[in-house]
Structures are given as C-alpha cells and as structure tokens.
N, C-alpha and C positions, 0 to 999 in steps of 0.2 A: 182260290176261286178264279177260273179264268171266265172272262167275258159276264154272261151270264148263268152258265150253268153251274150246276154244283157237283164237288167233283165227289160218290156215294160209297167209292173205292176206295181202299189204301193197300197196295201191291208194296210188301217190305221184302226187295231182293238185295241178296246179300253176294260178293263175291269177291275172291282175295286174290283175281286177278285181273287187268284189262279185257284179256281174250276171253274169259268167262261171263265176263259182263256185257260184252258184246255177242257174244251170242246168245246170253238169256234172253236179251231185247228181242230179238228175233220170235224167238217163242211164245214172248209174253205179251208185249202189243207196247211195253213199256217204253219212257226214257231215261237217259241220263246224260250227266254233263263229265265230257272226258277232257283229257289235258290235249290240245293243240298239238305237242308233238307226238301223239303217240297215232293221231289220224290215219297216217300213210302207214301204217303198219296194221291196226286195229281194222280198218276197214277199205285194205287190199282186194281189192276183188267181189266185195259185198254190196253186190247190187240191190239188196234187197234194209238196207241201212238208209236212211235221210242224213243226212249232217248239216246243218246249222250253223251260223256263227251270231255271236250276238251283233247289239247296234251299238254303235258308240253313244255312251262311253262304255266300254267293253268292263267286267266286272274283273277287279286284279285280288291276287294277295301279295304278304308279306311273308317272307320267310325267315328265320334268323337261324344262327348259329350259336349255339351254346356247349362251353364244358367247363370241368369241372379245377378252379384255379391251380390245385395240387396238381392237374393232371401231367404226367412225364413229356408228354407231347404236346404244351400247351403253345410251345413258341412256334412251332409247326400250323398248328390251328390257327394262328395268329396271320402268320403268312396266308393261309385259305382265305382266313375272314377278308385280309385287306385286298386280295384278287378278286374277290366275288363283289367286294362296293363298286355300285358306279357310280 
C-alpha cells in the first residue's frame, strides 16, 4: 500500500529480457526495478520512460559464487572468486 490508497490491481508481467520489459512498461502503465547498468542502454532514446533512483541507503544484494568441489576447473574458479572480493 502506498500512502493511502489501496492498490485493487495486480498486473503479473513477465519477460526474459530487459528490452522486453521495458517496453511492456510502455504499454501497460506499469513498473519495475532494472539493474543501474543496463540504463543507458535499456532506455536510449525513450522519452517516454521516468527512471528513478532510490534514496539512500540504496537497497543492495549479495551475490556468491559456487561450484562443485570435484569440479576440473575448480582452481580456476578459485582465482575468479579471489578477483571478484573486495
């Protein structure tokens, strides 16, 4: 619920790509929440898009790396994992 209204709709769009998801919005009056680097790409030219950024503190994730100990490549992975810590 934002503010006071109640929201009476639930729009469930689905899409298995950013540029599909940005253009459903268009159509549908909806939102959503895209990744910060894909901005300048997703909404090149689209004046017809708002963007948003949140307020701080800005909402993050976590991400990890996982595989599988047997794996042939695991010392490789190892080296990824230990570039990707900051």
């Amino acid at each position: 619920m934002c503010g006071t209204e109640t929201v009476n709709e639930i729009v469930d769009l689905r899409a298995t790509s950013l540029s599909t998801l940005t253009q459903m919005l268009t159509s549908t009056g909806a939102l959503t929440l895209l990744p910060e680097l894909s901005l300048p790409v997703e909404t090149r030219g689209r004046r017809d898009l708002v963007v948003r950024s949140f307020r701080a503190p800005a909402p993050y994730r976590t991400i990890g790396l996982a595989w599988r100990r047997t794996n042939p490549r695991a010392a490789e992975y190892r080296v990824l994992a230990e570039s990707l810590t900051i």
